[in-house]
C-alpha distance (Angstrom), angle and dihedral (degrees) to the residues before:
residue distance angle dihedral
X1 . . .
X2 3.91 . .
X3 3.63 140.1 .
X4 3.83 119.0 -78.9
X5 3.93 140.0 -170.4
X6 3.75 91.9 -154.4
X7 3.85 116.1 97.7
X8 3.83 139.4 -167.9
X9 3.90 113.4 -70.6
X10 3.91 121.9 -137.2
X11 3.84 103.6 -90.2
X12 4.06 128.0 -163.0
X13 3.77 92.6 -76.8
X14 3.73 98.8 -69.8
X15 3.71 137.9 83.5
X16 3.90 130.0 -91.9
X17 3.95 138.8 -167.9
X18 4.09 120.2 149.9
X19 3.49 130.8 177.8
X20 3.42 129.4 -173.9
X21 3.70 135.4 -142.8
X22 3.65 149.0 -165.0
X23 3.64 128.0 -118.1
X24 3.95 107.7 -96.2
X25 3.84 108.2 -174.5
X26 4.23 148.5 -70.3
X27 3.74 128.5 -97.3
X28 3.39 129.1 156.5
X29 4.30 86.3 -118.4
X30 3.77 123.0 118.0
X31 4.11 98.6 175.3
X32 4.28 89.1 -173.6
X33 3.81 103.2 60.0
X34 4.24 92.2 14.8
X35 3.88 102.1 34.7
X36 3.40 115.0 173.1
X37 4.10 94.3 10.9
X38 3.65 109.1 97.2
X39 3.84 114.3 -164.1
X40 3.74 98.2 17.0
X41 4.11 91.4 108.7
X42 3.64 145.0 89.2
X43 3.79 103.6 -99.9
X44 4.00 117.6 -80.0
X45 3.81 142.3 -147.9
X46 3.61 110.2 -138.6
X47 3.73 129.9 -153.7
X48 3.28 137.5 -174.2
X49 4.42 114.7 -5.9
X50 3.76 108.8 56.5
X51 3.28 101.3 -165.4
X52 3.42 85.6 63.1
X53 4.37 115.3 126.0
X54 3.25 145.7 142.6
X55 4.08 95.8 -67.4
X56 3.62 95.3 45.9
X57 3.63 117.2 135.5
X58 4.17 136.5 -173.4
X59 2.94 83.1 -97.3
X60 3.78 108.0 49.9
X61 3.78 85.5 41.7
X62 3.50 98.9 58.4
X63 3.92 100.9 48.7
X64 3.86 105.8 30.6
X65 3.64 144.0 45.7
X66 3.77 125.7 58.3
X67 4.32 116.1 -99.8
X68 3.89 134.0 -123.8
X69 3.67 86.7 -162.1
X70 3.47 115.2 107.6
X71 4.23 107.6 -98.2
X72 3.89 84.0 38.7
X73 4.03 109.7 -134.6
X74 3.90 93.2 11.4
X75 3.61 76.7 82.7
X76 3.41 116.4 33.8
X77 4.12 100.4 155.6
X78 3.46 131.3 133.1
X79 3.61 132.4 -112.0
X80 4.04 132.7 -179.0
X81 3.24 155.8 158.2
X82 3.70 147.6 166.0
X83 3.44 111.6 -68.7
X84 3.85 127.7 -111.7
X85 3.55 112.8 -108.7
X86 4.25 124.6 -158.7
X87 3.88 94.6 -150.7
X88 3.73 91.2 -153.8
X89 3.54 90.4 87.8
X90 3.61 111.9 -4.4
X91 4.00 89.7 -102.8
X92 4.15 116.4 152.5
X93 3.67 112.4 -122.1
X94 4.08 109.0 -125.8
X95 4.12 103.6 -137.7
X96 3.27 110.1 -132.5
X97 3.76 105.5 -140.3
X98 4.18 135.9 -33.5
X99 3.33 145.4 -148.6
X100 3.75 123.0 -142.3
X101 4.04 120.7 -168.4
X102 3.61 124.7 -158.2
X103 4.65 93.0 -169.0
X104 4.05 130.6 152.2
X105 3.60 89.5 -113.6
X106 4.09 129.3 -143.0
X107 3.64 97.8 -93.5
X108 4.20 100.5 97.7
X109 3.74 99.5 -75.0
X110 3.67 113.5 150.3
X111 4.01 103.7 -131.5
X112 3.66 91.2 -141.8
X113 3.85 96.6 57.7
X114 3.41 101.1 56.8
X115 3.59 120.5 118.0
X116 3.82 137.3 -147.5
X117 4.14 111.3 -107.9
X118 3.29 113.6 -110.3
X119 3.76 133.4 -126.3
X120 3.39 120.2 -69.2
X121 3.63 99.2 8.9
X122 4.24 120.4 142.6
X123 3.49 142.9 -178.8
X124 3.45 148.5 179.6
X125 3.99 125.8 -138.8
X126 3.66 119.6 -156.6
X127 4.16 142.6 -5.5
X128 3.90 114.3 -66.1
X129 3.83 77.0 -175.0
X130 4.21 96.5 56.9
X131 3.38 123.9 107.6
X132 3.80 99.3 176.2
X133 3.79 135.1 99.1
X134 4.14 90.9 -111.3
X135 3.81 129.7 77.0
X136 3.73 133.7 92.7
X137 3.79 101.5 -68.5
X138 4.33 125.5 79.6
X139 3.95 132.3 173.1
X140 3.52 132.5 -132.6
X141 3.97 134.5 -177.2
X142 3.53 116.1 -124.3
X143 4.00 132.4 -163.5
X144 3.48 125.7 -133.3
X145 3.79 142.8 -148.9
X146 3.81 85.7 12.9
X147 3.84 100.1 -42.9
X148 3.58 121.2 145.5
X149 3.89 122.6 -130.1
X150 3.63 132.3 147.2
X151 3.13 118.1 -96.4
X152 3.81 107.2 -163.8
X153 3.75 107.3 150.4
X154 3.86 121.4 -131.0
X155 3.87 146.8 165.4
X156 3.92 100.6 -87.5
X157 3.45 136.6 58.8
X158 3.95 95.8 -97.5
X159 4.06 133.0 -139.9
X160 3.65 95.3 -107.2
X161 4.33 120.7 -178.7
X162 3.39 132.2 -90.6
X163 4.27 109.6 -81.6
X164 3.78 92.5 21.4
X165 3.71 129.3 97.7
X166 3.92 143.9 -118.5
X167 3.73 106.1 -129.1
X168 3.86 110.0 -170.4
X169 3.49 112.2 -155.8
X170 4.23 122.2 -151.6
X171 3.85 121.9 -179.3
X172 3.91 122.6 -156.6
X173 3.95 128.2 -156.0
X174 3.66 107.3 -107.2
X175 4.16 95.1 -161.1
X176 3.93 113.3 94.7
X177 4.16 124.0 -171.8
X178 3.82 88.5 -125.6
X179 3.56 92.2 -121.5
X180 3.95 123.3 61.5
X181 4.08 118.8 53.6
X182 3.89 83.3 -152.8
X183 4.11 142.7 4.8
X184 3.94 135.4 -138.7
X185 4.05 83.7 -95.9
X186 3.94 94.9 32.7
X187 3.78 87.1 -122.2
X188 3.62 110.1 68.2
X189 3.74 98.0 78.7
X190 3.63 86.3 65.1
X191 3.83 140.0 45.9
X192 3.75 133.6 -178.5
X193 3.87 107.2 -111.3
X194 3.95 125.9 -100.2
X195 3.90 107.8 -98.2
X196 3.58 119.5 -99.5
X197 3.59 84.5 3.1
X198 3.66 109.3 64.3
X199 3.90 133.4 -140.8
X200 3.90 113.5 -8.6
X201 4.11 124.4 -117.1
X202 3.98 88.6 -105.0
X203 3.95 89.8 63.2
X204 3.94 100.8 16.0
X205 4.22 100.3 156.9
X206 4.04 101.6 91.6
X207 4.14 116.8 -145.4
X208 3.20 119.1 -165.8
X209 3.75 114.4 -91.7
X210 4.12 112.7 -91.2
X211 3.98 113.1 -145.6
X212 3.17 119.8 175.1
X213 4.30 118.0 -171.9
X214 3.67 105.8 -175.4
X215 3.73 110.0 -160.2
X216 4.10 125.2 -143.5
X217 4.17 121.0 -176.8
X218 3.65 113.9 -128.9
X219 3.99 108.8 -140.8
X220 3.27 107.3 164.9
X221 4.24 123.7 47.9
X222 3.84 121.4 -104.7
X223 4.13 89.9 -2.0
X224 4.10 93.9 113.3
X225 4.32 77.1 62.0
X226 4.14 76.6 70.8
X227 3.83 96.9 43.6
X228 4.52 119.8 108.4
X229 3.44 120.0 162.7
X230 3.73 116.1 -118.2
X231 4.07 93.2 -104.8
X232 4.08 88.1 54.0
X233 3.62 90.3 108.6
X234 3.81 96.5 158.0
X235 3.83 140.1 90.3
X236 3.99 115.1 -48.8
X237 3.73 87.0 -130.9
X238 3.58 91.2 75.8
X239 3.91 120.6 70.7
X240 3.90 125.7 -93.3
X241 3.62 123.8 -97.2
X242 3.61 111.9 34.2
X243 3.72 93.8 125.3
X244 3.33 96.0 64.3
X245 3.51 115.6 148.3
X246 4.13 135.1 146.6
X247 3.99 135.1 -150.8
X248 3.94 123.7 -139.3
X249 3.59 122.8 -167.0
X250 3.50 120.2 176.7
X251 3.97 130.2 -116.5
X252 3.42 103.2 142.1
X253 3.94 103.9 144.9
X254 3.84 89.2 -117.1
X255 4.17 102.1 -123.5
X256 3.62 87.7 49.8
X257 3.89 94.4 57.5
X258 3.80 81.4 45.6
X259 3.85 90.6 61.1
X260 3.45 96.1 52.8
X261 3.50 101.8 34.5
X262 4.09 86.4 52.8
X263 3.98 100.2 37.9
X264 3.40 91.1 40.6
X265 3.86 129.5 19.4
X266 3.63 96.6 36.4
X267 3.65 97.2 43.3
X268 4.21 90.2 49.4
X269 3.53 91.7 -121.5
X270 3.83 128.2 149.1
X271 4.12 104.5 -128.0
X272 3.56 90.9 -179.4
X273 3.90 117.6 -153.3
X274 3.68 104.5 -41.4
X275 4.09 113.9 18.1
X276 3.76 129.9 98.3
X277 3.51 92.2 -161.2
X278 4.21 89.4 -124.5
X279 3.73 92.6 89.2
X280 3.82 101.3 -83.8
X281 3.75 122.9 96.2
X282 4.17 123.5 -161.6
X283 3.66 122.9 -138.4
């Protein structure tokens, strides 16, 4: 962290922070809904804590491994999903970088309400068990180096050109029951809110709102037509990607997800990808 002359911008009426972080490693681990049972998983993407495995606990996760999130250890969370998969020869797809926000959303959620998410908390976004075209999760193409592609998001993952990039896109319920840092499913303790309304009396505490957009490069023309993720464990006939689902495990250090949270969620103020909105910035 250092000191910084930039400042929040005026945002759209809600809150922004984003971080972004680098690709940390595979395992076959998933320590919310297999804790304690390394290996017994589809295959994961990792962001973020890389210390991170199958036996990691809150605890672990907050106080050791090193970070590929920008700050480093500020932020040791954990991030992952299933991992991309080229079908041509079974052959894991390395993302190239990501891009996780932590916003007030655009479903009724006052801005100044929100609260910072406290230690230990978890969740789970989406059905590594769905094989239809709805859930909280979309893909987009995106150019690079100046290229223009559309960028319409939809359901599957789609062919994009050669020298763009496959962003996958995973939204996370921002309500939480103000009680229970996880649930039997990993999802129950939270809820995304009611729109227009906000979050609902059974999970009245509002989060801010976790997206993650993971972000693959596409070398090689028509080979994302080839790409499943490891959790699409349905017919071929049906398109790629509707299993998508990501894990969040929190290792925040807890008065730096107060800073941000404060400077720049509950003031409705767009911190961009670096500032804290009290004068410092993180890179």
């Amino acid at each position: 962290m250092q000191a910084t002359n930039e400042r929040p911008s005026a945002s759209d009426g809600t809150g922004n922070f984003r971080t972004s972080c680098d690709y940390s490693h595979m395992a076959f681990d998933d320590p919310i809904v297999y804790p304690g049972q390394p290996g017994r998983s589809h295959l994961h993407a990792f962001f973020g804590n890389t210390a991170v495995n199958g036996n990691s606990t809150a605890a672990s996760i907050a106080n050791t491994g090193n970070s590929t999130c920008r700050g480093g250890v500020i932020n040791r969370s954990s991030y992952w999903v299933p991992a991309m998969i080229d079908t041509r020869d079974g052959t894991p797809l390395k993302p190239s970088s990501s891009q996780f926000y932590y916003k007030t959303g655009y479903r009724g959620v006052v801005p100044s309400t929100v609260r910072a998410m406290p230690a230990g908390l978890r969740m789970i976004a989406g059905d590594m068990k769905n094989f239809s075209p709805s859930g909280p999760f979309a893909y987009s193409c995106h150019g690079t180096n100046g290229a223009s592609v559309p960028e319409q998001q939809g359901p599957s993952i789609p062919n994009c050109p050669v020298g763009s990039e496959v962003w996958q896109h995973i939204y996370f319920p921002q309500c939480w029951d103000g009680v229970n840092l996880d649930s039997p499913d990993h999802k129950s303790h939270m809820s995304y809110p009611i729109t227009g309304r906000g979050c609902p009396a059974s999970h009245p505490v509002p989060l801010p709102e976790i997206t993650f957009n993971i972000i693959y490069p596409v070398s090689e023309a028509n080979s994302t037509r080839r790409w499943r993720l490891s959790s699409d464990n349905y017919s071929s006939s049906i398109p790629g990607g509707y299993s998508a689902h990501g894990d969040w495990f929190n290792g925040w250090r807890p008065d730096i997800m107060e800073t941000f949270v404060a400077n720049c969620d509950r003031t409705a103020l767009d911190c961009h990808s670096h500032l804290l909105g009290d004068g410092r910035a993180i890179y």
